[in-house]
C-alpha positions as CSV (number, residue, x, y, z in Angstrom):
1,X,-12.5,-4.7,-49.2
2,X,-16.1,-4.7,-50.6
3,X,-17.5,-1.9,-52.8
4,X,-19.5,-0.7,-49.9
5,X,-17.1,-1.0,-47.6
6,X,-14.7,0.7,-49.6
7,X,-17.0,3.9,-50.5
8,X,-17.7,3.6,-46.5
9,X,-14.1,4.1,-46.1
10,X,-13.6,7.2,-48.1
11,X,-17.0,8.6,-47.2
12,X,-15.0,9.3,-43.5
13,X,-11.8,10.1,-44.7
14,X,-13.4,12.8,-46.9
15,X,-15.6,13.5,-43.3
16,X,-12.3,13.7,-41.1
17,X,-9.9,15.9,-43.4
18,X,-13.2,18.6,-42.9
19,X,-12.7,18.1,-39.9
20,X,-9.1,18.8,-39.6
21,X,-8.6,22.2,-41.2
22,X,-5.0,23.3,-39.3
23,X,-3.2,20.0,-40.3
24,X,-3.7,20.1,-44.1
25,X,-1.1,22.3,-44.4
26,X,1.5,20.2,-42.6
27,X,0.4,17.1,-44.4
28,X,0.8,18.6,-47.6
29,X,4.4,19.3,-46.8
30,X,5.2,15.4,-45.3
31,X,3.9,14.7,-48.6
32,X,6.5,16.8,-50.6
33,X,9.1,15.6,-48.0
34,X,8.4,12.0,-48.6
35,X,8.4,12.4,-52.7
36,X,12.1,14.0,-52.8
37,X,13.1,11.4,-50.0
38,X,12.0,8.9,-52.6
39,X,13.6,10.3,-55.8
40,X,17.1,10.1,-53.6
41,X,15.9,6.5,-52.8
42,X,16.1,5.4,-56.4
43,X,19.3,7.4,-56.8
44,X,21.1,6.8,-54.0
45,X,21.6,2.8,-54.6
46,X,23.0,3.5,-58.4
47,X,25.5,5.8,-56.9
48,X,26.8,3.1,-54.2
49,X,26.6,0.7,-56.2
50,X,29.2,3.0,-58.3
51,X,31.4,2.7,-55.0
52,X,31.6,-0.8,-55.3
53,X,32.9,-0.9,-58.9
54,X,35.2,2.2,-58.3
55,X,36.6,0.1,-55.5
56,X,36.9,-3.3,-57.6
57,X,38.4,-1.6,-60.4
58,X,40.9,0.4,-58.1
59,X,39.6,4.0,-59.6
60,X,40.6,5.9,-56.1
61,X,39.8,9.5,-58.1
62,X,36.4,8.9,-58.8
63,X,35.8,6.9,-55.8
64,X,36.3,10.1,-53.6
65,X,33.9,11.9,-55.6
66,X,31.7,9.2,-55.5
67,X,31.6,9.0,-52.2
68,X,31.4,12.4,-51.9
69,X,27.9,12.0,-53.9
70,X,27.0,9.3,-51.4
71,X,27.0,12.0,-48.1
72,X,25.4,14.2,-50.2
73,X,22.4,12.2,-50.6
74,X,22.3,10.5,-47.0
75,X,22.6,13.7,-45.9
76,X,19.2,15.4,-47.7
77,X,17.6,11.6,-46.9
78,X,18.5,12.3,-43.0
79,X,17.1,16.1,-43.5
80,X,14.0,14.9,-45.2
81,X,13.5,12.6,-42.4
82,X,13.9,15.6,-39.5
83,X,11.4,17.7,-41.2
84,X,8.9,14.5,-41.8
85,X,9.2,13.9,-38.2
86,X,8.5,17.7,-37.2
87,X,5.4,17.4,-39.9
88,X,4.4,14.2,-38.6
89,X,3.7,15.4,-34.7
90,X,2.3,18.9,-36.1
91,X,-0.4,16.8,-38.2
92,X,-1.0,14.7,-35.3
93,X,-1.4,17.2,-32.6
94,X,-3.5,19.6,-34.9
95,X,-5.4,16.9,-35.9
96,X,-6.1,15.4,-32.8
97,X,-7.5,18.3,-30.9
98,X,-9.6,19.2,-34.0
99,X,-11.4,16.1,-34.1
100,X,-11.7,15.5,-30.2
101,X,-13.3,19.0,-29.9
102,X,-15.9,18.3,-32.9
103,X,-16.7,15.2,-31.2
104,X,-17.0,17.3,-27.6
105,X,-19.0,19.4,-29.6
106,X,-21.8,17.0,-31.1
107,X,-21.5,15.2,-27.6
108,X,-23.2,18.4,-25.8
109,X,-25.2,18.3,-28.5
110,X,-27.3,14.7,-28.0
111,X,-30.6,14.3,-26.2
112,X,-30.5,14.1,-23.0
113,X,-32.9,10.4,-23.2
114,X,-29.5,9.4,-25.1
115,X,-27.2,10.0,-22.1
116,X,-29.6,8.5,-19.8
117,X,-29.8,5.0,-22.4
118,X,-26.3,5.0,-22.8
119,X,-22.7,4.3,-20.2
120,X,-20.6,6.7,-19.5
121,X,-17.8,4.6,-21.5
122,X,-19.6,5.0,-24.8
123,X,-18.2,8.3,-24.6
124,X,-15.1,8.7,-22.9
125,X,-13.4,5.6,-25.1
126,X,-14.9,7.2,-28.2
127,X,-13.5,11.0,-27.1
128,X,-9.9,9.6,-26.2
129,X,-9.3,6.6,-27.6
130,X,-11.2,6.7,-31.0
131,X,-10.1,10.0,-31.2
132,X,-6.3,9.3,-31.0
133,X,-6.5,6.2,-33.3
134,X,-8.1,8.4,-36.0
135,X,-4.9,11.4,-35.7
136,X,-2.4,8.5,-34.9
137,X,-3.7,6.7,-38.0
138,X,-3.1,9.6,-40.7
139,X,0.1,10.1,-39.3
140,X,0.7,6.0,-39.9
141,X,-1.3,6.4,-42.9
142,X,1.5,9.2,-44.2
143,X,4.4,7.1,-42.7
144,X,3.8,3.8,-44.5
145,X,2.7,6.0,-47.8
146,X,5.9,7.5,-47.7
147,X,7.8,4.3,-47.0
148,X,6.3,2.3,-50.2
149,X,7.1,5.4,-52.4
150,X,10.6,5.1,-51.2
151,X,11.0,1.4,-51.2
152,X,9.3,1.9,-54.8
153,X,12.4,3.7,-55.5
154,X,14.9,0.7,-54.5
155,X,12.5,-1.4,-56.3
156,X,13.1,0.7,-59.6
157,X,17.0,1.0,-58.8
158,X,16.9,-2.8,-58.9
159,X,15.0,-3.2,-62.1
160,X,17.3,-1.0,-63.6
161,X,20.4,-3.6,-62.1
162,X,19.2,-6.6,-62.7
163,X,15.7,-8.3,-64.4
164,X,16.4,-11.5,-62.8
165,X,16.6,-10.0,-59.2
166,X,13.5,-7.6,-59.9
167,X,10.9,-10.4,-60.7
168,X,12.6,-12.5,-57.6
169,X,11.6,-9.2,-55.6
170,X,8.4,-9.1,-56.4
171,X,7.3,-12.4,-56.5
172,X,9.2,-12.4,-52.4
173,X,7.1,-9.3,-51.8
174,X,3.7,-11.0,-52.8
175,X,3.8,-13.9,-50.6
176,X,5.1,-11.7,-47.5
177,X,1.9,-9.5,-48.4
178,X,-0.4,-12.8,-48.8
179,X,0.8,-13.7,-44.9
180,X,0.4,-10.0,-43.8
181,X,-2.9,-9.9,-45.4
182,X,-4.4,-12.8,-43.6
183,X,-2.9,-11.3,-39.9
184,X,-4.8,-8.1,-40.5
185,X,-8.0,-9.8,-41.2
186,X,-7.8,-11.8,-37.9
187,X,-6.7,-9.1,-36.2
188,X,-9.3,-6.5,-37.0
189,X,-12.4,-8.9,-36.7
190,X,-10.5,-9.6,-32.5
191,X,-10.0,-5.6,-32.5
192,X,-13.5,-4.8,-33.0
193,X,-15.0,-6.9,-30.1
194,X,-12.3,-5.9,-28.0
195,X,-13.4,-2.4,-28.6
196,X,-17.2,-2.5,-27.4
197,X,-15.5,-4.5,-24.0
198,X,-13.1,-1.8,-23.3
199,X,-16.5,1.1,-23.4
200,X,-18.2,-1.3,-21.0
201,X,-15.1,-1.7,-19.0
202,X,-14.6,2.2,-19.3
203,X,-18.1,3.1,-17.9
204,X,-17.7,0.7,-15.2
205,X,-14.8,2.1,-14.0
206,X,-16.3,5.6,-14.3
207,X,-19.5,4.6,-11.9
208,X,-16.7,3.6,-9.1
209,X,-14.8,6.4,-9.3
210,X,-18.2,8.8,-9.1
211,X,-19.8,6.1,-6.6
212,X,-17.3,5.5,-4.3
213,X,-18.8,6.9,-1.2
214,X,-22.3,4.8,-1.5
215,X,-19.9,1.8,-2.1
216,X,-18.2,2.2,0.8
217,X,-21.3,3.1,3.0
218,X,-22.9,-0.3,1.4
219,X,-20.3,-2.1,1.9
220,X,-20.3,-3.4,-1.4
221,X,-16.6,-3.2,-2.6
222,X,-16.3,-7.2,-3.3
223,X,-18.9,-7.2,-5.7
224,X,-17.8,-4.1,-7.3
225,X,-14.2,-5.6,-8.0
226,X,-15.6,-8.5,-8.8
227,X,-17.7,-7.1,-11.9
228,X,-14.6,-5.2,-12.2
229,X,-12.5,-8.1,-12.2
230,X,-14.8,-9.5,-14.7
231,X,-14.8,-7.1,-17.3
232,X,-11.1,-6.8,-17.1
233,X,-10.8,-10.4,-17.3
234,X,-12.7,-10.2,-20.6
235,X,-10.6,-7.5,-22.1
236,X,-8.1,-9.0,-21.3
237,X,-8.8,-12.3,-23.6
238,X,-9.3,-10.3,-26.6
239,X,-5.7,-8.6,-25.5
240,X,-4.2,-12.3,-25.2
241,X,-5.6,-13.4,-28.6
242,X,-4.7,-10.4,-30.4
243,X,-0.9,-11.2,-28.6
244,X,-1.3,-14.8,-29.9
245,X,-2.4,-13.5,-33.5
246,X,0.7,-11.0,-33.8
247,X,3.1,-13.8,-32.4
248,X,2.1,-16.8,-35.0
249,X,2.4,-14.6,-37.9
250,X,5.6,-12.2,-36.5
251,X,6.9,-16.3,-36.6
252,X,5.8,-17.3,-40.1
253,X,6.8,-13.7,-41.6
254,X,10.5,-14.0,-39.5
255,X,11.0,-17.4,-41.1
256,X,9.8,-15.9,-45.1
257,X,12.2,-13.3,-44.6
258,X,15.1,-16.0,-43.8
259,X,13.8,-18.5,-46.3
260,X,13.8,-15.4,-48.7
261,X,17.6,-14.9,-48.2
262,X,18.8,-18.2,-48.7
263,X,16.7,-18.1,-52.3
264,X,17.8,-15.0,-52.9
265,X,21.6,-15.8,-52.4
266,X,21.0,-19.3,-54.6
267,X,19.6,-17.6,-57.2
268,X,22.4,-15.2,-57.3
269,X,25.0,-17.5,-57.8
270,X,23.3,-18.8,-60.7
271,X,22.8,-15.8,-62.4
272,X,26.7,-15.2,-61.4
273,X,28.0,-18.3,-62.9
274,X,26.0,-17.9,-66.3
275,X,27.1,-14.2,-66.5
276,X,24.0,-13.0,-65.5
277,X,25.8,-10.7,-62.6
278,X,28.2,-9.0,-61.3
279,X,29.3,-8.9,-58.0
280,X,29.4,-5.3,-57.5
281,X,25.8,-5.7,-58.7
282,X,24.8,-8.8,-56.8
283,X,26.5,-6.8,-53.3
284,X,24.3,-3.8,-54.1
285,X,21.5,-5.8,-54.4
286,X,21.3,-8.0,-51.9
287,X,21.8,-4.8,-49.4
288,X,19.3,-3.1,-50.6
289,X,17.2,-6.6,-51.3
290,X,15.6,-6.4,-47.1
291,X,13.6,-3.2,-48.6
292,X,11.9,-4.4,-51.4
293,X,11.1,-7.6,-49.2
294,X,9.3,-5.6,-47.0
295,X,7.7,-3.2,-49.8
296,X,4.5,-4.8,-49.5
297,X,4.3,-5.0,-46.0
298,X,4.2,-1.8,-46.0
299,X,1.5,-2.3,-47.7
300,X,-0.2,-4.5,-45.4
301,X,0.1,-1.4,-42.1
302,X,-1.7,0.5,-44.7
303,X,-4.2,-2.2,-45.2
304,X,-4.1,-2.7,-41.1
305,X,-4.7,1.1,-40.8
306,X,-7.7,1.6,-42.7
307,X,-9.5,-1.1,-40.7
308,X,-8.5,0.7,-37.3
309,X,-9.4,4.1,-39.2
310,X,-12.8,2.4,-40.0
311,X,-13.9,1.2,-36.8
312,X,-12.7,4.3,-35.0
313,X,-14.2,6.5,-37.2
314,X,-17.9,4.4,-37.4
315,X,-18.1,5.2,-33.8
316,X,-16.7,8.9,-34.1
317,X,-18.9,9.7,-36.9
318,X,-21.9,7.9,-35.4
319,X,-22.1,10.8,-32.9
320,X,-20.9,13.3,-34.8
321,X,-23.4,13.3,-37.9
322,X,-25.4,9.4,-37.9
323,X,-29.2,9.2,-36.8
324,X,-27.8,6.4,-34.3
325,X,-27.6,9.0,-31.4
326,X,-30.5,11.2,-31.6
327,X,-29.1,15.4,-31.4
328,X,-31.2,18.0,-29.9
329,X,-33.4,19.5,-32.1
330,X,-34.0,23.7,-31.8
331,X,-36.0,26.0,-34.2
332,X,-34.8,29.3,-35.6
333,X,-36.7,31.6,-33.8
334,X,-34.7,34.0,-31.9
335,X,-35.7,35.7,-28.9
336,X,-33.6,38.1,-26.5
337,X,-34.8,38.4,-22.8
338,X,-37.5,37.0,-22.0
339,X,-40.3,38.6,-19.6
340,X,-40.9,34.8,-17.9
341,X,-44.2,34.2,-19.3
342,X,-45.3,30.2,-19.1
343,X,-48.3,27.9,-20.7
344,X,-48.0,24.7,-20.9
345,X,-51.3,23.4,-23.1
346,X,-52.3,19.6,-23.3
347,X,-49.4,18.5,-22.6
348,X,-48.7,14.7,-22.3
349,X,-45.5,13.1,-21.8
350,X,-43.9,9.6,-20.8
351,X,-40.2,8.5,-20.6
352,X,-41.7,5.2,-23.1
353,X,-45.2,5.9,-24.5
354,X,-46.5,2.9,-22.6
355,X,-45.6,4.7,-19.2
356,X,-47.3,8.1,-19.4
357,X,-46.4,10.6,-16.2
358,X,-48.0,14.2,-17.6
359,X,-52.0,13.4,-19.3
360,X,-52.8,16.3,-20.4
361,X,-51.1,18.7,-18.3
362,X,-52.4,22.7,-18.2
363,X,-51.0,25.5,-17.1
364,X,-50.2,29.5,-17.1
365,X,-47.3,31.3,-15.1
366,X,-47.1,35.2,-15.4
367,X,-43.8,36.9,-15.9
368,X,-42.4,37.4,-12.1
369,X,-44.5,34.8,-10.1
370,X,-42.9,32.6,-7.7
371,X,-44.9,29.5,-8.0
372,X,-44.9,26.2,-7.0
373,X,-45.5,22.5,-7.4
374,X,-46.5,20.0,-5.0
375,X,-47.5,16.6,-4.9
376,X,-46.8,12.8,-4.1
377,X,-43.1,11.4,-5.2
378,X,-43.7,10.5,-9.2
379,X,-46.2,12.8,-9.6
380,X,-44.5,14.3,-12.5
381,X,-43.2,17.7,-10.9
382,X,-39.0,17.3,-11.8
383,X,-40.7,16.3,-15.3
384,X,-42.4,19.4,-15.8
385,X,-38.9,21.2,-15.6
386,X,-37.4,19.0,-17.8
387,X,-39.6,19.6,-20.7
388,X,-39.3,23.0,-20.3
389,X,-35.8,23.1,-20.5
390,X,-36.1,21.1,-24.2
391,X,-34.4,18.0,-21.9
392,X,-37.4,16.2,-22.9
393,X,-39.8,16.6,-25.6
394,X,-44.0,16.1,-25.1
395,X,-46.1,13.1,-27.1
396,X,-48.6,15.7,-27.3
397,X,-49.1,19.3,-26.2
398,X,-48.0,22.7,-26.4
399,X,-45.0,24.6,-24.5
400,X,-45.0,28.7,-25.1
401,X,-42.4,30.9,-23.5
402,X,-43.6,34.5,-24.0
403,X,-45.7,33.1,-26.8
404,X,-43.7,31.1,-28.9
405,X,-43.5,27.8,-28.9
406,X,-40.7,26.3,-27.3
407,X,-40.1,24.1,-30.4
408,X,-39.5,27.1,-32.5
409,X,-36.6,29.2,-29.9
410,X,-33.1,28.5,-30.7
411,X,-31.5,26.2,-28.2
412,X,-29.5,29.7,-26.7
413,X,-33.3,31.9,-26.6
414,X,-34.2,29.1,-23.9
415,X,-31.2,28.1,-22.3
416,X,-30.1,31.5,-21.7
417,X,-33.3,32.6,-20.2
418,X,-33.4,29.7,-17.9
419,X,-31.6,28.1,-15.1
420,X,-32.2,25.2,-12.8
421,X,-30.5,24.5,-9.3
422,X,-31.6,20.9,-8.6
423,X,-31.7,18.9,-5.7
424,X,-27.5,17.6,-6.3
425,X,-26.2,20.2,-8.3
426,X,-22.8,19.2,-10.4
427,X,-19.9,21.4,-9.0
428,X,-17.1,20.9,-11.2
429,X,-13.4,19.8,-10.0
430,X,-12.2,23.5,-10.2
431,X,-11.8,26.6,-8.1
432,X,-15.0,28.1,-6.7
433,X,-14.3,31.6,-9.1
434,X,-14.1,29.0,-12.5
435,X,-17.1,27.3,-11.2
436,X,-19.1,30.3,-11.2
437,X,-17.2,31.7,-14.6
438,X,-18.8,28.8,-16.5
439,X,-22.4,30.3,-16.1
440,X,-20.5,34.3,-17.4
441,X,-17.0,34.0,-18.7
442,X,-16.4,38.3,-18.7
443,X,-18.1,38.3,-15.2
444,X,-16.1,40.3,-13.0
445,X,-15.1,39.9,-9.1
446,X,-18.0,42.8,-8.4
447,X,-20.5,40.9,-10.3
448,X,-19.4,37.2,-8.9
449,X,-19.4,38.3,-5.4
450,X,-22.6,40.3,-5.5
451,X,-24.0,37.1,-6.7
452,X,-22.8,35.3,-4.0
453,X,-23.8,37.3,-1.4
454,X,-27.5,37.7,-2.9
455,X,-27.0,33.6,-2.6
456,X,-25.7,33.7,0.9
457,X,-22.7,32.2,0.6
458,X,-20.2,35.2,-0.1
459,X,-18.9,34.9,3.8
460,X,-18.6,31.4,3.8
461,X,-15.9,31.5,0.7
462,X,-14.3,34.8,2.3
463,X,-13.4,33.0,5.3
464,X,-12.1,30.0,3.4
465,X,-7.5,30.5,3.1
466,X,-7.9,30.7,-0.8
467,X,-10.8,32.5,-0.7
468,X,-12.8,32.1,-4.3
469,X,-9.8,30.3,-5.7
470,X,-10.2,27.8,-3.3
471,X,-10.4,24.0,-5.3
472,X,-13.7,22.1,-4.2
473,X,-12.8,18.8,-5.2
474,X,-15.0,16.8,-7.9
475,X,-18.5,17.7,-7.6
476,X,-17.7,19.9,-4.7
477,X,-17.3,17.5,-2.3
478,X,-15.3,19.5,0.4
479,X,-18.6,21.7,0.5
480,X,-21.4,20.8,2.1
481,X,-25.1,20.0,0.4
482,X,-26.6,23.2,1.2
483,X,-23.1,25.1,0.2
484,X,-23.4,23.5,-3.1
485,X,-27.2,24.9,-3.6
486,X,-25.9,28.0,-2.7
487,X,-23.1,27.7,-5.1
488,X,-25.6,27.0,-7.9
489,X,-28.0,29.6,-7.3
490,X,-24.7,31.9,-7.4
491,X,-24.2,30.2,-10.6
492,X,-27.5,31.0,-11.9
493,X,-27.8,34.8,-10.5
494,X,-24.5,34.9,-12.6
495,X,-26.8,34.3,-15.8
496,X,-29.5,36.3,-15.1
497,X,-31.7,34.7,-16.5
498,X,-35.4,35.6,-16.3
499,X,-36.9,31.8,-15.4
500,X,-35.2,30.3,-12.1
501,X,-36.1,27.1,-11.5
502,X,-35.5,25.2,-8.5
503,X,-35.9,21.2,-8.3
504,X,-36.5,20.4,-4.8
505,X,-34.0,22.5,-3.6
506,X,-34.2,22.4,-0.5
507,X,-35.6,18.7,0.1
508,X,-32.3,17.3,1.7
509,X,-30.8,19.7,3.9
510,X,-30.8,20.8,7.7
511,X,-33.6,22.9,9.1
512,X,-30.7,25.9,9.6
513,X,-29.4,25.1,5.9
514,X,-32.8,25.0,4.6
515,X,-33.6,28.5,6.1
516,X,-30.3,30.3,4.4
517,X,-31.7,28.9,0.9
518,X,-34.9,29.9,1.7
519,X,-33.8,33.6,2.0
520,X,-31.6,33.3,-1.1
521,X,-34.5,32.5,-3.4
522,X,-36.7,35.5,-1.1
523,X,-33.9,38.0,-2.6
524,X,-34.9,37.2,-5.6
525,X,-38.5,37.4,-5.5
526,X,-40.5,40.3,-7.5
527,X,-37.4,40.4,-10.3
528,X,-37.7,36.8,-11.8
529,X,-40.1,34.3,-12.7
530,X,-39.8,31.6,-10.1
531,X,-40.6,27.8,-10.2
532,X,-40.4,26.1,-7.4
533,X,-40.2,22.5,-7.6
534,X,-40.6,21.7,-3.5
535,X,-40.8,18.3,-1.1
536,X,-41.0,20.4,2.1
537,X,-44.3,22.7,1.6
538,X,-43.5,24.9,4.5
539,X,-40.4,26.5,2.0
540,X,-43.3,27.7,-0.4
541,X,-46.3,28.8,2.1
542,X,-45.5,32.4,0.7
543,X,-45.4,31.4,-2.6
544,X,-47.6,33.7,-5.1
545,X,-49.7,30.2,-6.4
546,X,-49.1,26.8,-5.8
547,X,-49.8,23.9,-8.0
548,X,-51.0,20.6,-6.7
549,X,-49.9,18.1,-9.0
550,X,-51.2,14.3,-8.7
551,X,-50.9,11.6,-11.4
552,X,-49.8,13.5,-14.0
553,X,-52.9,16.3,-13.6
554,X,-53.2,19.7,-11.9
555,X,-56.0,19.1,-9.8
556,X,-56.1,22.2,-7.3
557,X,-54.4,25.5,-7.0
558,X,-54.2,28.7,-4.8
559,X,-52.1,30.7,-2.2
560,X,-51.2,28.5,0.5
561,X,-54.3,30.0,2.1
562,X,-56.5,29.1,-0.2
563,X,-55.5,25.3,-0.7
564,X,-55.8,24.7,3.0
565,X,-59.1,25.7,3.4
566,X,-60.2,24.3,0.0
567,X,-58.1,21.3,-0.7
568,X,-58.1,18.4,1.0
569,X,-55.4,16.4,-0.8
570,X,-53.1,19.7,0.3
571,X,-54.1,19.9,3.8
572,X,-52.7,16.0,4.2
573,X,-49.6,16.7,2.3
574,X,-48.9,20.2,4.6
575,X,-50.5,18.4,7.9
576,X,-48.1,15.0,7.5
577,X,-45.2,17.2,7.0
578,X,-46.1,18.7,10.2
């Protein structure tokens, strides 16, 4: 391992043991464990090896007592190893929660242009498999520690029995490392592609399972499996080679450790015929002699370890604290409730700088208003809600929210102010009551069902067997599209938040459906400031302004009055709806 490479190493080990504050305790006592499990290691084959001679020079007394001994130590070696396996699941559990929650946590917290650039399996193999690689590989990491330091301690119980033996050992333990050394090398450079396949296999398999329906409707199922096929196929290449990999060198290593025996057995009757040993010595030995052999491959999984550590904790860490994935960026500015008062100043925006959508872009809404935007498709109306939730941030241009500049609120002095119910709102795969508990944990029944029915859709779940614990399936899907609006604007009534914003709404439903959401943002007109983002202009005719948006400008706006008798482009977009 390089220098670099090397500090890179313990730059993330030092990283992930912050990370995992309730399992330092628990590996400090595996630790502890494995010491004393190695002192009796180094003890334990001097006292049998007393056995042997008390047998050979038929001392029956002391052999008793001896043996005696013996239990006595396999029995603190068999404790050692209950309490290091109790240790080993506490570290790992502990562990393992504490880093998959700081990488939820810094996962919320990337720009929104990230998620957009980025699969769906970037994420999800990093969060579970990553994750358990990094807990699963301390708990290896202590495992393999602990069985060097004990093998250490046959190692030294050898030296002590015979020279001879001891260099045989470790020259036996070198070139079983050498072979060891060169599988991990082949093995990590295989694991690492195979990695970025299985995210791209991942987020494949995510878009079926959340696309299914517009598969099916297409008719598109063979060439979805066959992608899928594909990228399964490809996986599992990298699978077959790593197979191949571990096979050749399980073979060389199997054939070492044979090969070793036969030496080790010749050299021993050598060293038995010149006096060298004896053969309560050479029995001892050659018992123990499989340990030693393998003392450097323990070695090796340490070796093997780190590189797994390394790769799974680049891509942890490159989420959690690298520039790779840009994080939202908040200023320190607190404010409580706000009154709902809007200016957007000069404001210029593109998704890529070559592609601009907002030039320039003006506006003032008052604190209460229901206003609304209406234009052509691409205008740029979702994109004004988007940078003025901080999804987006302007090239150019100024956003205040009671006066401040949006750059300068905390990320909770906007978001808690604000709400959007879009045109799909996500309904999560729980009951209908923890739905509308993510928007106010403490909120009470009173306070859910008066949201509810200010949303008009309190009867609907009253008349439904399990009532608000009814489970709506993954993104709601036993409700219908104007249910789920409804649903959201509960959600957001739930936050009370002074700035409603609502994302066309309304733009996909049923004339009756259309009508119920209609009254459910009238209940809340005259008590919040209201943006109404809409595709049908006969939901915003009693709107308090509207806002005719077209490439990117404002270029009119008035009551719905007003724009028909003075705007032209208006009066087309009203008249072809008609």
């Amino acid at each position: 391992m390089s220098k670099k490479k090397n500090s890179n190493f313990i730059v993330n080990v030092k990283k992930t043991f912050k990370i995992m504050k309730k399992s330092k305790k628990y590996l400090i006592r595996y630790v502890l464990v494995s010491l004393l499990e190695a002192i009796i290691s180094i003890i334990l084959p001097l006292v049998s090896a007393k056995i042997i001679l008390n047998i050979t020079d038929k001392v029956m007394d002391q052999l008793i007592l001896t043996a005696l001994a013996v239990f006595g130590l396999c029995f603190i070696s068999n404790l050692m190893s209950y309490f290091k396996s109790f240790f080993y699941r506490k570290i790992y559990i502990k562990s393992l929660v504490d880093i998959q929650m700081s990488l939820a946590k810094e996962t919320l917290k990337l720009e929104v242009e990230e998620i957009d650039k980025k699969s769906s399996g970037v994420f999800i193999d990093r969060l579970n498999k990553d994750t358990s690689e990094i807990a699963g590989m301390f708990m290896e990491y202590s495992y393999w520690t602990s069985y060097v330091i004990t093998n250490v301690g046959v190692l030294v119980a050898i030296f002590i029995l015979n020279k001879y033996l001891f260099v045989y050992a470790i020259i036996t333990s070198l070139a079983i490392f050498s072979i060891n050394k060169t599988r991990v090398k082949k093995f990590y450079e295989v694991q690492k592609e195979l990695k970025i396949i299985n995210e791209k296999k991942t987020g494949l398999i995510g878009e079926i399972v959340r696309g299914m329906r517009d598969i099916k409707v297409l008719n598109a199922s063979e060439n979805v499996l066959n992608q899928t096929e594909n990228r399964i196929n490809e996986a599992m290449d990298k699978e077959r080679k790593l197979i191949n990999i571990k096979r050749f060198y399980t073979f060389i290593e199997a054939n070492s450790h044979a090969l070793s025996d036969l030496v080790f057995l010749m050299i021993g009757c050598i060293l038995y015929n010149n006096n060298l040993l004896t053969i309560p010595t050479f029995v001892i030995i050659y018992s123990y002699q499989g340990k030693v052999k393998n003392l450097l491959s323990g070695v090796t999984h340490l070796t093997e370890y780190n590189k797994k550590f390394e790769v799974a904790a680049d891509r942890i860490f490159e989420i959690i604290d690298s520039n790779k994935f840009k994080k939202e960026q908040f200023g320190e500015v607190e404010s409580g409730k706000m009154e709902g008062h809007i200016q957007f100043k000069n404001i210029t925006f593109g998704y890529d700088k070559k592609n601009i959508i907002l030039n320039k872009l003006n506006f003032e809404i008052k604190p209460n208003e229901k206003v609304a935007f209406v234009g052509k498709s691409g205008a740029g109306k979702s994109t004004i809600f988007s940078l003025l939730a901080k999804l987006y941030h302007p090239i150019r241009g100024k956003i205040l929210l009671d006066g401040n500049d949006i750059n300068d609120l905390t990320c909770n002095s906007i978001r808690d102010n604000m709400s959007i119910i879009t045109q799909s709102p996500y309904i999560f795969n729980f009951s209908i009551k923890e739905n509308l508990l993510l928007a106010k944990q403490d909120a009470t029944m009173k306070e859910i069902r008066e949201a509810c029915r200010l949303a008009c859709i309190d009867d609907f779940i009253m008349s439904l067997p399990h009532k608000y614990n009814t489970m709506i399936g993954e993104n709601g899907v036993i409700l219908s599209g104007g249910q789920r609006q409804r649903l959201a604007i509960a959600r957001a009534l739930l936050m009370k938040t002074e700035i409603i914003l609502f994302d066309e709404a309304t733009s996909a439903l049923d004339n009756e459906t259309q009508k119920e959401i209609s009254n459910a943002i009238d209940n809340l007109k005259g008590e919040y400031t209201i943006l109404i983002v809409a595709h049908r202009l006969s939901t915003v005719i009693d709107c308090d302004r509207i806002f005719v948006v077209d490439n990117g400008k404002i270029i009119d706006v008035g009551t719905h009055q007003e724009l028909m008798k003075k705007s032209e482009f208006y009066r087309n977009l009203y008249e072809s709806e008609v």
